[in-house]
N, C-alpha and C positions, 0 to 999 in steps of 0.2 A: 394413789400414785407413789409417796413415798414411802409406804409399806412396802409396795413391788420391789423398789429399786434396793429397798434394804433386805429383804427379801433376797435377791439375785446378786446382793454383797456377798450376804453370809453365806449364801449358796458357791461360792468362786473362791469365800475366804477359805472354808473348810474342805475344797479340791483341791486346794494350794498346798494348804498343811497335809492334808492325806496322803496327796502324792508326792511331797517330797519324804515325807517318813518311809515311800517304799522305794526310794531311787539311792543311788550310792553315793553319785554326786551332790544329791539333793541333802541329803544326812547333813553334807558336810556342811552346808548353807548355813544350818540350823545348828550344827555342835562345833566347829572346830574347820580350818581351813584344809582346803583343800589340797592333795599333791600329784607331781605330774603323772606320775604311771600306779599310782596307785591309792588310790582314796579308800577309807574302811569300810566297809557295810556290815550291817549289822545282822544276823542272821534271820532268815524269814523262817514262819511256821511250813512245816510241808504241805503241799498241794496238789490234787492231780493236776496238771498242765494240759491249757485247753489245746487245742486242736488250733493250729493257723488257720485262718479264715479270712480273703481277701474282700476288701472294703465293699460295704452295701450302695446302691444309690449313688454309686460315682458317675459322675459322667464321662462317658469318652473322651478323650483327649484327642486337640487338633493334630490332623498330619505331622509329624516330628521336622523340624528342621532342620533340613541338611546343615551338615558342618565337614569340615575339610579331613579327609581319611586322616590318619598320623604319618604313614610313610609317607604321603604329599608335604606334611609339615616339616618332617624330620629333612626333607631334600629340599627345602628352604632355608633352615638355619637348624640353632639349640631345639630343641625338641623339650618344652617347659610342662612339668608335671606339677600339680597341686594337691594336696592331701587334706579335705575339707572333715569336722565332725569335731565330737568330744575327746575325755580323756584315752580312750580307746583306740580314734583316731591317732595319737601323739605315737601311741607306740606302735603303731601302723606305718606312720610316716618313720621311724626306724627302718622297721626291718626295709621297706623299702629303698629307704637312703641308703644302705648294707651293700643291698641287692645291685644297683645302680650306679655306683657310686664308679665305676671301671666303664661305665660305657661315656665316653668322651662328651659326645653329641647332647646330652642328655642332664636334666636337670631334675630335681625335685626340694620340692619346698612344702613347707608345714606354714597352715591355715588355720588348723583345729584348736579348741579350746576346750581346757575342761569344764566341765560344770553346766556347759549349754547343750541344745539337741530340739527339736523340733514343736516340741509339746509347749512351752513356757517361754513366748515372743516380749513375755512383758517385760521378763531377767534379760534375755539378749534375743533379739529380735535376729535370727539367722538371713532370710531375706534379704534386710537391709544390709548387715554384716557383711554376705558375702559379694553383695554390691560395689559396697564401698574397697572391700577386696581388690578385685577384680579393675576396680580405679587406677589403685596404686599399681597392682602389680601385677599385668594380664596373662596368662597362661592357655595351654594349649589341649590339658587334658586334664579333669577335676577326678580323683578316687576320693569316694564318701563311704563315712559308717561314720554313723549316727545312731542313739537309742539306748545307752544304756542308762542314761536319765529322763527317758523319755513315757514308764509308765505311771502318769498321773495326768490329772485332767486338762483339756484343750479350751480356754474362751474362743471364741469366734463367733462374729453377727451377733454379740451380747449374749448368748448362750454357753453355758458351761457344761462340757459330755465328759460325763467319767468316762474313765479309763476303760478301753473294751468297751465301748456302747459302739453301736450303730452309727450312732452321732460322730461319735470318737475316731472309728475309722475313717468317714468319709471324710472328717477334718484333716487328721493326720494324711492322709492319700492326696487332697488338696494340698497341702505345703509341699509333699514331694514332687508335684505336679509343678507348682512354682517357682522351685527352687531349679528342676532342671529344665524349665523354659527359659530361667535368665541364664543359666551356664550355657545354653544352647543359641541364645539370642547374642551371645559374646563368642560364638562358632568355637564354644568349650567340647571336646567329646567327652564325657561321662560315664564313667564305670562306679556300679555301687558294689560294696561290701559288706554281706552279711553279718551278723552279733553270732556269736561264737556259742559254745556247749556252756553252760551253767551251772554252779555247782549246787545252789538252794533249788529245790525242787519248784516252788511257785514262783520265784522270779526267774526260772530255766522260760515257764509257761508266761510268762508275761513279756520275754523278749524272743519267745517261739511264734505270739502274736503279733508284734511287731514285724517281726522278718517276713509273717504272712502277708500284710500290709504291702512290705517293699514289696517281697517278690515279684508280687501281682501288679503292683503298678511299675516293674521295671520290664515287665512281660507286654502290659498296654503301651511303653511306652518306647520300647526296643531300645532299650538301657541295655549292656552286659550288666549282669547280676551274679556275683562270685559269695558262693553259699562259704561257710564254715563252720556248719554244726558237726559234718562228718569229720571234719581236721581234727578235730575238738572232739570227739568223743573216743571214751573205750570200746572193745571187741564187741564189745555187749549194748551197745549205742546211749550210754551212760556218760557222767563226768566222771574224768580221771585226772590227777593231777600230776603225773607220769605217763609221757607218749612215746611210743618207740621213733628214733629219728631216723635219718637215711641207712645208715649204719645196723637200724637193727637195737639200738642200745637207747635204754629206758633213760628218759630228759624231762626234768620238773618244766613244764610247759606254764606253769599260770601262776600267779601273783597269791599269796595267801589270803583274798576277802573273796579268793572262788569267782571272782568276774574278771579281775582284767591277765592278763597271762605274763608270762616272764621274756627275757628278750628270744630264746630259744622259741617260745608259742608266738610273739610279733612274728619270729624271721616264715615261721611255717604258717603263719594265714596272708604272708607276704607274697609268698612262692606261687600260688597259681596268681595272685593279681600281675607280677613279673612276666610271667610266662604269655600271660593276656597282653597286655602293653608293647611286649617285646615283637610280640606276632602280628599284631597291627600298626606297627612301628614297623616290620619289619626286617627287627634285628635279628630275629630267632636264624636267618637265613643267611649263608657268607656271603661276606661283605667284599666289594669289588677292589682290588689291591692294583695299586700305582704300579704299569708296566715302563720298565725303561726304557729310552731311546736313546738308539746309540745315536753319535752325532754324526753328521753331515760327513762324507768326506772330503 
């Protein structure tokens, strides 16, 4: 028995180390603190990148729970936005604060933290976090991206799945399944956010699988799911670290460690979640203006 247990130590201790050697936030864990929009990674070997592939052995998920449309909300009071996830997150919740910040009615707040993300409950248990969240400070509409600390292995039920196993999706697919039953069980509506184009060729592939992951379970689970690998890529569906803007005119879009992007790349992976929120909010469409009356005579 005690062989086992030591056994399935070492087996957890060496998922632990392996996968934060491949995550960016995770590096920092282990060499040098972390910073907000931009943590170092250290460069990966090239790799073909697998093919997204959604989660094996999931089970279907129950009826989704209604939650109250946003234009219902918005014509009740502030209209409260949350922006849940890692360091990626942060400059997400940017560009959207940017974006929002002129519509009166309308709030947004930063949730996310860097260094956590769905894989590693032992460092920050998200679940619980965004629990206790949601205690203090209740809102009406969660935007999440999460993942780019998130390739390295999952404990659950005492079992430890590498990274891309079988095991690993259905676990990973499971927390996302959790996390937007309690936003929805708090009548949160829920828009997720894709990981973005990549500049190392194997970690492009290992948050191409990730996003395979979400998609599929934002498809089971009638989440909006707003991609941005097309945002993020060049003509030639590459990384580029210059993207042409509204204008037409070439803009340094991403952060120098090739993952996170610059405030110009936040404000463009901002822009369709905007336009999403705005539409089921109902701002996208003029707004009814105060007719005078004249007075009595």
């Amino acid at each position: 028995m005690r062989a086992g247990i030591n056994a399935l130590t070492a087996a957890f201790v060496v998922g632990v180390v392996a996968g934060l050697a491949l995550t960016p936030d995770g590096r920092a864990w282990m060499r040098e603190p972390t910073l907000l929009l931009g943590e170092k990674a250290a460069a990966s070997a090239p790799a073909a990148a697998p093919e997204p592939a959604p989660p094996p052995n999931v089970v279907a998920p129950p009826p989704a729970a209604a939650v109250t449309p946003l234009a219902a909300r918005l014509a009740q009071g502030p209209l409260r936005i949350g922006v849940f996830g890692d360091s990626m997150a942060d400059g997400l919740y940017a560009g959207l604060y940017r974006e929002l910040r002129d519509q009166p009615d309308v709030t947004v707040s930063k949730f996310s933290e860097v260094s956590t993300g769905l894989s590693r409950y032992d460092y920050v248990n998200i679940q619980e976090k965004t629990r206790r969240q949601l205690d203090e400070q209740p809102v009406d509409a969660a935007v999440i991206l999460f993942g780019t600390n998130d390739a390295q292995g999952i404990e659950m039920d005492g079992t430890v799945h590498p990274f891309g196993s079988d095991g690993w999706k259905a676990a990973y697919a499971r927390r996302i399944d959790d996390l937007v039953a309690l936003l929805r069980s708090r009548d949160v509506a829920v828009y997720w956010v894709g990981l973005p184009r990549m500049k190392g060729e194997r970690f492009d592939g290992r948050m191409a699988l990730i996003n395979g992951v979400v998609a599929a379970r934002m498809r089971a689970l009638g989440v909006p799911y707003i991609e941005t690998v097309s945002l993020t890529s060049g003509e030639d569906g590459g990384y580029e670290a210059y993207l042409p803007n509204d204008d037409g005119r070439r803009v340094l879009m991403r952060a120098n460690d090739g993952i996170h992007m610059s405030m110009a790349g936040y404000l463009r992976i901002s822009a369709p979640v905007v336009v999403r929120l705005k539409r089921d909010a109902g701002l996208d469409r003029p707004q009814p203006t105060a007719t005078a009356v004249a007075p009595a005579a």
